[in-house]
TORVEX-946944 format. One record per residue: x, y, z of N, C-alpha, C in turn. Coordinates in pm, whole numbers, plus 32768, in hexadecimal, padded with zeros to 4 digits. Layout:
XYZXYZXYZ ...
***
This chain:
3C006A10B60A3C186A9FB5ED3C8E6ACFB642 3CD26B0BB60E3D626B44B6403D496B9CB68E 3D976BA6B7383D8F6C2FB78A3DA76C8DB729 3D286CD8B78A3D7F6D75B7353E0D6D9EB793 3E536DDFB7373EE96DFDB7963EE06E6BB7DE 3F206E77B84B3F276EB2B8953F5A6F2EB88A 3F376FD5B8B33F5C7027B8954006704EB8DA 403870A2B8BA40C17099B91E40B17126B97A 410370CDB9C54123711DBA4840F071E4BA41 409B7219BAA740BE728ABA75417672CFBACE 41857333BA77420D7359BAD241C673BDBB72 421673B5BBCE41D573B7BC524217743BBC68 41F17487BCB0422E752ABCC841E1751BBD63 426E74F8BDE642877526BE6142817596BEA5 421F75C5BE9841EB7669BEEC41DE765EBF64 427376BEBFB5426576CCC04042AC774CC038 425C777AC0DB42AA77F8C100430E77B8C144 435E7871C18F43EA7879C1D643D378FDC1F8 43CA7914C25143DF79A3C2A1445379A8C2D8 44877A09C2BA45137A36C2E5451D7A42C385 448B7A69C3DB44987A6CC45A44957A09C48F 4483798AC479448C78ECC49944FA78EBC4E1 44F978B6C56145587875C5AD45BC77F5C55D 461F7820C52E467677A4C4F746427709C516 45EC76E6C57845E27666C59C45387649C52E 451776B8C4FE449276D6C4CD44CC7686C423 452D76F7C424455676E8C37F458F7677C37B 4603761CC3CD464075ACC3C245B97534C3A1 45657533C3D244E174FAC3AD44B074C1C364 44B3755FC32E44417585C2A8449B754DC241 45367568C24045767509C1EC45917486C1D0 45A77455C27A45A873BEC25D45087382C20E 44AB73E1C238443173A1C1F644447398C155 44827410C145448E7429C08B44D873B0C06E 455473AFC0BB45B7733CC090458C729DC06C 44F2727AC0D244E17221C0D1443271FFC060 44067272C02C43BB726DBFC84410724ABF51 448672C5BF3D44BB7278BEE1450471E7BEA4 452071D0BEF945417131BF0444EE7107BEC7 44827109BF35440F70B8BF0243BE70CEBE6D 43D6712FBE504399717FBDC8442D70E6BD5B 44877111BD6144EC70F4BD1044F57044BD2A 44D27022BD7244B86F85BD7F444B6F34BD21 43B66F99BD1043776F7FBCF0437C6FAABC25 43AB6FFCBC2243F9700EBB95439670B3BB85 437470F8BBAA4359713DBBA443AC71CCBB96 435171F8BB2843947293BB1843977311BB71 43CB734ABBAB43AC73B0BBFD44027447BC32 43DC74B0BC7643F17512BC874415756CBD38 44317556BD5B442675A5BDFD43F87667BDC6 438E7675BE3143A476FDBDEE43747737BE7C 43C77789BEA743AE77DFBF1B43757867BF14 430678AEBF8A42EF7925BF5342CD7971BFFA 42C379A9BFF042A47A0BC07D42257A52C087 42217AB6C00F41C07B38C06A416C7B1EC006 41667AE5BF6640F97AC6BF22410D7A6CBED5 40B379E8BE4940F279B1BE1C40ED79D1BD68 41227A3FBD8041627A50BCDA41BF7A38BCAB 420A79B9BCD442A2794EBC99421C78FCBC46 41C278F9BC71415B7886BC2F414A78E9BB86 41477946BB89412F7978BAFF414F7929BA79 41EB7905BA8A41FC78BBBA1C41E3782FBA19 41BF7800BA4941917760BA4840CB775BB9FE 409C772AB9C0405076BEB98340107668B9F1 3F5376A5BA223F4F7642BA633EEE75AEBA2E 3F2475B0B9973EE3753BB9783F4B74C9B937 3FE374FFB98E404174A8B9684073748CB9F0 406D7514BA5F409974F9BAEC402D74E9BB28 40457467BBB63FF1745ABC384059749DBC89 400D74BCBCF64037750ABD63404874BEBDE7 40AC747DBE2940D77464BEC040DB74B8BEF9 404574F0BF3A4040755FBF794059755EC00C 40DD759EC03D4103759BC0C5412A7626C0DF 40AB7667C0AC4090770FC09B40637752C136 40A5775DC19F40577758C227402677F7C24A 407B7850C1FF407078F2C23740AB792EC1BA 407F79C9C1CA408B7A2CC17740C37A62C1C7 41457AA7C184415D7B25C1CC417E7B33C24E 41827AE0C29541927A8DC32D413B7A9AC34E 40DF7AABC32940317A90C39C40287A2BC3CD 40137A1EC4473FE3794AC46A3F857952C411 3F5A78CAC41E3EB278A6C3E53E9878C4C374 3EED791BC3153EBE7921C2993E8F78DEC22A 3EB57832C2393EB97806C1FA3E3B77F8C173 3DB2780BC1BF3D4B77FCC1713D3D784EC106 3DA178E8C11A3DD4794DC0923E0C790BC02B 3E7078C1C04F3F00786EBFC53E817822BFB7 3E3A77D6BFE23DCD777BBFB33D9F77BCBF3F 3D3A7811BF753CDC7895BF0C3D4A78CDBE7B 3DA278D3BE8F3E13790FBE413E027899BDBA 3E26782FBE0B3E4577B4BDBB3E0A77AEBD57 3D6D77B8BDB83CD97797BD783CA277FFBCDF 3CE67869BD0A3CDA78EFBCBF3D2578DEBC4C 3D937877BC3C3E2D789CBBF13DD5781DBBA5 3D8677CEBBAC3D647734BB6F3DB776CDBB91 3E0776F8BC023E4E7663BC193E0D75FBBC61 3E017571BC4D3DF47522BC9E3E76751ABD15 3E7374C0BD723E9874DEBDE43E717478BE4D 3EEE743ABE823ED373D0BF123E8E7405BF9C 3E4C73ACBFA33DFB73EAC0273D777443C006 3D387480C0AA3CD674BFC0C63CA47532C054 3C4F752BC00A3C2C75E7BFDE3C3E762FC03A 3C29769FC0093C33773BC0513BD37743C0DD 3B327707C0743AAB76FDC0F83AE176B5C181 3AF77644C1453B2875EFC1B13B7F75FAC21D 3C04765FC1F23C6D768AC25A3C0D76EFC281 3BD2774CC2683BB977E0C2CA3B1D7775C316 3B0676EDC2DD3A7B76F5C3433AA176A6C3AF 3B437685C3C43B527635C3FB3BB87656C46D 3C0976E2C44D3C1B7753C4BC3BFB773AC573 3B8C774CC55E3B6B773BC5AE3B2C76D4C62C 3B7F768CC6A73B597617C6D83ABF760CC6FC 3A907677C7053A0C769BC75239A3766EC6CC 39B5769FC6703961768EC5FA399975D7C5C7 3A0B75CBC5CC3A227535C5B839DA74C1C607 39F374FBC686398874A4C6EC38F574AAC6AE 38BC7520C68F381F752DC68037E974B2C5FF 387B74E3C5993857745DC531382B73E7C54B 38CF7396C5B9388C7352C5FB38347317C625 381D7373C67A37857337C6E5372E7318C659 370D73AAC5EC369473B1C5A536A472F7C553 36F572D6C53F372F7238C4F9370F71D5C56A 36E271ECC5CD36F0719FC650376E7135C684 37D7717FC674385E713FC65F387E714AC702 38EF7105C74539017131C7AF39727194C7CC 394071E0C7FB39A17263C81A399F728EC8D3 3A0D72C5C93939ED72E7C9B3398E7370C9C3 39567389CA2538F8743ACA2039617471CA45 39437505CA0B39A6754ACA3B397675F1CA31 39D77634CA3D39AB76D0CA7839F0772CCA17 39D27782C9DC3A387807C9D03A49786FCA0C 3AAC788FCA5F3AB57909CADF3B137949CA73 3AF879E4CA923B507A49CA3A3B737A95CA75 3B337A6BCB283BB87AF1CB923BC27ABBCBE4 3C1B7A6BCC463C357A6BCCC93BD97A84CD3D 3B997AF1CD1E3B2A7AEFCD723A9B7A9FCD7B 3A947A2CCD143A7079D5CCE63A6F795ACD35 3ACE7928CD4A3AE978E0CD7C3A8678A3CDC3 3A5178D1CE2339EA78B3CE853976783CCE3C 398C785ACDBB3906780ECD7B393B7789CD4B 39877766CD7339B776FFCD7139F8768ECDEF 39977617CE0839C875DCCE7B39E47544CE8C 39E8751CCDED3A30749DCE0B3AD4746FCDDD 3B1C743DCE5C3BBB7434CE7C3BB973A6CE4B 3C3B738DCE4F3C7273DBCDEF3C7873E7CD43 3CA87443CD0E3C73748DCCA83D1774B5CC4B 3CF274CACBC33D4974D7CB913D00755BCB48 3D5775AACB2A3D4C765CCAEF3D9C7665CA5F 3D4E763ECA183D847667C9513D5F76F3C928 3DEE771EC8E83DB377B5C8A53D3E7771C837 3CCF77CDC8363C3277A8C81E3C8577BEC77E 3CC377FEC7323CCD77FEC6AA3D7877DBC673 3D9F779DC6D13E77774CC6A73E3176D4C66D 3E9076C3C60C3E7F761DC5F33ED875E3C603 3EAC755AC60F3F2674E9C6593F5274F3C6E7 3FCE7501C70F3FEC7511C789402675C7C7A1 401B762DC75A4048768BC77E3FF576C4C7E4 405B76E4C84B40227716C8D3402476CFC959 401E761EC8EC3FF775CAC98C408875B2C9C8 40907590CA3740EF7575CA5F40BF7540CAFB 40F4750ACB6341017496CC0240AC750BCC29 40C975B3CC4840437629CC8E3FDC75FDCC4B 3FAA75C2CBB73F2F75C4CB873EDA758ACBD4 3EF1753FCC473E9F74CDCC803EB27509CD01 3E23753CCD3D3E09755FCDB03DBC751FCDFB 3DC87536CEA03D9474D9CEF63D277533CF3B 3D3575D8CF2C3CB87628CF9B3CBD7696CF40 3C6376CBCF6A3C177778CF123C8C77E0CF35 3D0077CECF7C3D537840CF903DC57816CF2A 3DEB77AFCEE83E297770CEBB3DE87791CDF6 3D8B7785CDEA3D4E7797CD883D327823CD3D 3D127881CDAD3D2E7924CDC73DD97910CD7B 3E0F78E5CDCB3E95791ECD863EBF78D9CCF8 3E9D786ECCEC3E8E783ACC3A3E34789DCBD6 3DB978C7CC113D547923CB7A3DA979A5CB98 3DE379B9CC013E627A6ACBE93ED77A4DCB7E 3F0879A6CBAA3F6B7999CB453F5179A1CAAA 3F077948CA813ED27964CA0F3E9D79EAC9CA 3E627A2ACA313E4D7AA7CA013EC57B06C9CC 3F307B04CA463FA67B3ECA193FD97B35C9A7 3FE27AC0C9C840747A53C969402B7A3EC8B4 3FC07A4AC8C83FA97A04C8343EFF7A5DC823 3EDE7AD4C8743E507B2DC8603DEE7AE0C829 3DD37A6BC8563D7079F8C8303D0379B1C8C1 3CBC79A3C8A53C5279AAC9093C7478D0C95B 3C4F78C4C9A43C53784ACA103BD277C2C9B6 3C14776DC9CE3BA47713C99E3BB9768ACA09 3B79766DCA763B807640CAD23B4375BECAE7 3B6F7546CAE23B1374BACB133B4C743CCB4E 3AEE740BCB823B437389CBD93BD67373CBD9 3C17735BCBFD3CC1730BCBFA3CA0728ACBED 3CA67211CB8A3C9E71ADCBA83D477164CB6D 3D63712BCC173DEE70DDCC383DC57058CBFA 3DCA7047CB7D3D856FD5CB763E096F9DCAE2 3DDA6F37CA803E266EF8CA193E136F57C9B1 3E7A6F79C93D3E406FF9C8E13E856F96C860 3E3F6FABC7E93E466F6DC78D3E5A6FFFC70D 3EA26FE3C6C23E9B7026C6363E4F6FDFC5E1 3E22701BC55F3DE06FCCC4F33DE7702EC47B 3E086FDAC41C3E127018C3BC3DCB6FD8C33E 3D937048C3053D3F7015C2B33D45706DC21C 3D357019C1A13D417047C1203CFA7020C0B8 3CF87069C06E3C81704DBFE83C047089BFD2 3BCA7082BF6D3B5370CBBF613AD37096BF3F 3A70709CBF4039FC707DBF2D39E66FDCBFA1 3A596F83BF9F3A226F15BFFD3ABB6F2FC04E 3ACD6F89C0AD3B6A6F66C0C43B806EE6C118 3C006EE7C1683C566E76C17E3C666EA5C1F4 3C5E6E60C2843CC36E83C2EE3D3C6E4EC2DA 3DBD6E58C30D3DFC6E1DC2EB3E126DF0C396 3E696D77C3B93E946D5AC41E3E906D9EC4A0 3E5A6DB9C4FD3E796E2CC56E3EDF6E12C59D 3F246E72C5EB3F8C6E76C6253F886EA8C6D6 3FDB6E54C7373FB46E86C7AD40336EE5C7E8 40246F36C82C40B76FAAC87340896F23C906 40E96F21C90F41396EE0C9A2416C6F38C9F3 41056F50CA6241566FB8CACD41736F55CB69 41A16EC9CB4441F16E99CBBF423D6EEACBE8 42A56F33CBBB431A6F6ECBFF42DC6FBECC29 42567004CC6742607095CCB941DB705BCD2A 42167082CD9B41E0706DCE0D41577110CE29 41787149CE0F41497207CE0440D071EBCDB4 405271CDCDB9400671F5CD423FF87259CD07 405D72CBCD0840667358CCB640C87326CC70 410E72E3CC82416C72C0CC3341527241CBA5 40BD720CCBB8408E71C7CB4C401D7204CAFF 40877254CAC74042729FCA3440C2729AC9D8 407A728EC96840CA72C5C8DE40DA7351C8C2 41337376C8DF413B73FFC90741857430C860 41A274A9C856420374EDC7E142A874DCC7E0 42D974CDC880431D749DC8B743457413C882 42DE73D2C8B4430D7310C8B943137305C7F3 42B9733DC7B042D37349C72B43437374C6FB 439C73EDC6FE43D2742BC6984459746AC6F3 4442743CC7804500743EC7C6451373CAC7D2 459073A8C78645E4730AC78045F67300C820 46377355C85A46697354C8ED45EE732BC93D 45917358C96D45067353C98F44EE72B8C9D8 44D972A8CA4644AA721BCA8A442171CACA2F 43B6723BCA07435B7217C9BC439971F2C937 43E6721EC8D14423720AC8874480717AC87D 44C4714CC8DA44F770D9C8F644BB7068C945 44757074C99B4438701BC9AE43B97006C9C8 4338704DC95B42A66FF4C95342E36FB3C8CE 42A86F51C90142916EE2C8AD421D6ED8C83A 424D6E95C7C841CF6E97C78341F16E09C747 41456DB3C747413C6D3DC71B40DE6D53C6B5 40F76CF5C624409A6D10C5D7408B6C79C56B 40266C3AC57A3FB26C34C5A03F896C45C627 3F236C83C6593EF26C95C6C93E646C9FC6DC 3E156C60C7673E686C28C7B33E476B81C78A 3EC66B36C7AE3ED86AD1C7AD3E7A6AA0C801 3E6E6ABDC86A3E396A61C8BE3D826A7DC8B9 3D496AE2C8893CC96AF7C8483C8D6B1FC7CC 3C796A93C7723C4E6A9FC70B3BAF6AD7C6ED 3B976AF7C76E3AFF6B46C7733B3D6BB1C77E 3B806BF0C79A3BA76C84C7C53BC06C81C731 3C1F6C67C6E23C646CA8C69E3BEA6C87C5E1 3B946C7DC6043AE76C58C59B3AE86CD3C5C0 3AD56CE6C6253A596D77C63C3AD26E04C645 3B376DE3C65C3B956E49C6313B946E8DC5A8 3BA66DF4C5453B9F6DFFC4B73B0E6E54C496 3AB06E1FC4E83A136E5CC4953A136EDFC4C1 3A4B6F20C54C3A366FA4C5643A736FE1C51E 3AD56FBFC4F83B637018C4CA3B2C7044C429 3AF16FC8C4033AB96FD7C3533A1D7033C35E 39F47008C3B339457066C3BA398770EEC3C4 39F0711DC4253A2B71BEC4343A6F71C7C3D0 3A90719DC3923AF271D7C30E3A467202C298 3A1F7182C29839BA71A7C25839607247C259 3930720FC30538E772AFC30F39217326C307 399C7314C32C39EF73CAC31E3A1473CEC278 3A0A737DC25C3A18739BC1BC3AD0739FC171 3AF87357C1C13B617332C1A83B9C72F6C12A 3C2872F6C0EE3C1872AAC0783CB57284C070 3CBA722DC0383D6671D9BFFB3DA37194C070 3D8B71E9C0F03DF071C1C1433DE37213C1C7 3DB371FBC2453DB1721CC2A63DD171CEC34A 3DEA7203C3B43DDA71CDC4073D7F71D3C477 3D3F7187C4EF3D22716DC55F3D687175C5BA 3D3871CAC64E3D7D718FC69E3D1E7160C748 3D477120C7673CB470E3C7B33CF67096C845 3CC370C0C8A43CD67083C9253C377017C94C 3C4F6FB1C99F3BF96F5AC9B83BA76F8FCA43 3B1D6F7CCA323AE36F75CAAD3A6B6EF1CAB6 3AB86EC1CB1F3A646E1DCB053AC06DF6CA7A 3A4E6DA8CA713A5F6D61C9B93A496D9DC95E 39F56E4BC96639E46E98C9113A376F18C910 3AAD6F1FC86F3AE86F7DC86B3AAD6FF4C86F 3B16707EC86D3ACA70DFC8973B15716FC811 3B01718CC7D23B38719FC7943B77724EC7CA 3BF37245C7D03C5872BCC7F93C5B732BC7B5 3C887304C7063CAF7365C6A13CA47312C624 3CB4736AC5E03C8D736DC54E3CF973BAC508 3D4B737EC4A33DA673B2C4603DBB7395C3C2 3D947403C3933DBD7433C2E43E177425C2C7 3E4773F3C24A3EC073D1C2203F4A73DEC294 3F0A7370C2DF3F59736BC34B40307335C301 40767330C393410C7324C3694114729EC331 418872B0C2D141B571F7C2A84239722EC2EC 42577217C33D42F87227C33A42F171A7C38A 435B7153C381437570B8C382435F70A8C41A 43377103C496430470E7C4F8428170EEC51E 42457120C49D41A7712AC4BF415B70B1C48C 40C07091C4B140876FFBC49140A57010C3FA 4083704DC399406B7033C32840C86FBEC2CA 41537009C2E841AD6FB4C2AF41CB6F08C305 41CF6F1DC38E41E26ECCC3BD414F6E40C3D2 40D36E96C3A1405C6E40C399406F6E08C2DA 408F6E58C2BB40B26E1EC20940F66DBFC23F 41636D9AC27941FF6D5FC26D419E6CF3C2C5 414F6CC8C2F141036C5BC33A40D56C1EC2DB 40806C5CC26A402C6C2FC1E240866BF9C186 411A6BFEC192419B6BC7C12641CC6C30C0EC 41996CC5C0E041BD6D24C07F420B6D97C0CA 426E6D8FC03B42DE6DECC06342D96E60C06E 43076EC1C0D442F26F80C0BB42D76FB2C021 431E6F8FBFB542D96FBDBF1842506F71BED5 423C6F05BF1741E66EB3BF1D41526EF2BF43 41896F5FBFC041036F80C00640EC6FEBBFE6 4144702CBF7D414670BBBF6840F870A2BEE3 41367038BE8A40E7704FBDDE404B702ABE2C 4034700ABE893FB56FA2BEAB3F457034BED9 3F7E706CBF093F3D7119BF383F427153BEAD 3FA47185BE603F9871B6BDB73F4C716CBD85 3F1B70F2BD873EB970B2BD303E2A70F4BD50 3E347116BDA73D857147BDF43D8371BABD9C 3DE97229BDDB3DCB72A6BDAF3DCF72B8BD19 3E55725CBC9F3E3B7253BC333DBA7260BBC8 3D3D71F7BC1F3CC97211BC053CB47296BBC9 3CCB72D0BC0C3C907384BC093CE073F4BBB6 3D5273AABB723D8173E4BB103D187421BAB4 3D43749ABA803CF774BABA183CE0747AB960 3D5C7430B96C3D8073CAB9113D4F7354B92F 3CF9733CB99D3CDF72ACB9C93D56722AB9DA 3DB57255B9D53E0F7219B9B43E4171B3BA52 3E5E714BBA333E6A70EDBA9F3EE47096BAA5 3F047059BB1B3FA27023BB493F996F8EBB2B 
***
């Protein structure tokens, strides 16, 4: 009996914002990222669209969402941080299918404090930790040293070499900063100077880890200075930026570490309810990872694990992109598949 044939490609529509108040180094970015979807879109033979929007998404009006999928790299409305779980809801509202997290999933995942609770409730390994929301707080907290995350930024916004404190007067002045700087409350736990691994993981119903990846902080003597900061990410100039290292497969030298990397990384994608494509990020204590963060349609930009954990597996940046559209395709309203 003859395959049945395969349906074709759907055409792909690139939804990202641009705020005009973006620091030029923000927008140079956000473009090279576009620059390098499309490639990858046009390698793979695919039809497609860039479509930019700001304060709402009614450019989507004229598009068909049972002819368009959505590359949703929808992060804010209107410049709100954090909005993202709105363009989600929007999406959801308009009938588009769409890469990455639902709507539920980004607003339940907001928050590190409620991410941890998942956690634990999964019996996954995660560090304890605190939420202080004034400075005067502080006191309730007494094990050094300690690292201070705004309780609701995702990724690295906020952290930076001050995030990592050594005494309670030191820590006082991190939950003021945060308060100032970003009116978001302290989320406080261990510092562990230890090996930190990425993981990235994709697919649905049985996903995939893919390869982990390790940051190399030989070059810094300072243990404030071994973090992945916003800094070491996204300034070329940046010491973090030029020299951590990243090896991938990792680690080489423990093929027990990097089993139980893979199983934590897939049980947390699982329990937070993750879908197509997410990442891990996880520091070691002992032989048992510990898991750091949790990230939703986390970055592909050719320095983050995703692309560079694909490019370990043989597959090329358009390679790893139709491989994420195949997930979300599913969910076309056309059923329609890659």
């Amino acid at each position: 009996m003859p395959a049945a044939p395969r349906r074709p490609k759907p055409n792909i529509l690139i939804l990202f914002n641009e705020n005009p108040d973006w620091p030029q180094v923000d927008i140079n970015w956000s473009r090279d990222n576009l620059r390098d979807m499309t490639n990858g879109l046009l390698e793979q033979g695919f039809t497609f669209e860039p479509l930019c929007f700001f304060d709402d998404l009614s450019p989507l009006d004229r598009y068909d969402p049972a002819e368009w999928l959505v590359w949703n790299w929808g992060e804010e409305l209107a410049g709100r941080p954090w909005t993202d779980s709105l363009v989600a809801a929007d999406l959801e509202r308009r009938g588009f299918a769409f890469t990455g997290c639902s709507s539920e999933v980004l607003a339940n995942t907001r928050s590190r404090a409620d991410v941890k609770a998942v956690l634990r409730a999964a019996g996954l390994p995660t560090l304890p930790a605190r939420v202080l929301t004034d400075p005067t707080q502080a006191a309730a907290w007494d094990h050094f040293p300690a690292i201070v995350k705004g309780a609701n930024q995702h990724a690295s916004y906020g952290i930076g070499a001050e995030s990592v404190v050594a005494n309670p007067a030191e820590l006082v002045r991190r939950i003021a900063y945060l308060r100032a700087n970003f009116d978001d409350d302290a989320l406080v736990e261990p510092f562990l100077d230890t090996r930190e691994f990425h993981v990235a993981v994709w697919g649905n119903g049985r996903p995939q880890a893919l390869p982990p990846l390790e940051l190399g902080y030989a070059a810094f003597d300072d243990p404030h200075d071994r973090l992945y900061t916003y800094s070491a990410k996204f300034d070329t100039h940046s010491r973090g930026f030029n020299e951590i290292t990243m090896t991938c497969p990792a680690p080489l030298d423990r093929p027990d570490w990097r089993a139980r990397l893979e199983e934590v990384s897939i049980a947390a994608y699982q329990a937070l309810g993750l879908r197509d494509y997410g990442r891990l990020d996880l520091r070691m204590l002992g032989d048992e990872p510990q898991i750091l963060d949790v990230n939703c349609n986390p970055d592909i930009d050719v320095t983050s694990v995703l692309p560079i954990s694909a490019k370990a597996l043989g597959l090329s940046f358009g390679q790893m992109v139709e491989r994420i559209l195949t997930f979300a395709a599913a969910r076309m309203p056309s059923a329609g598949s890659i």
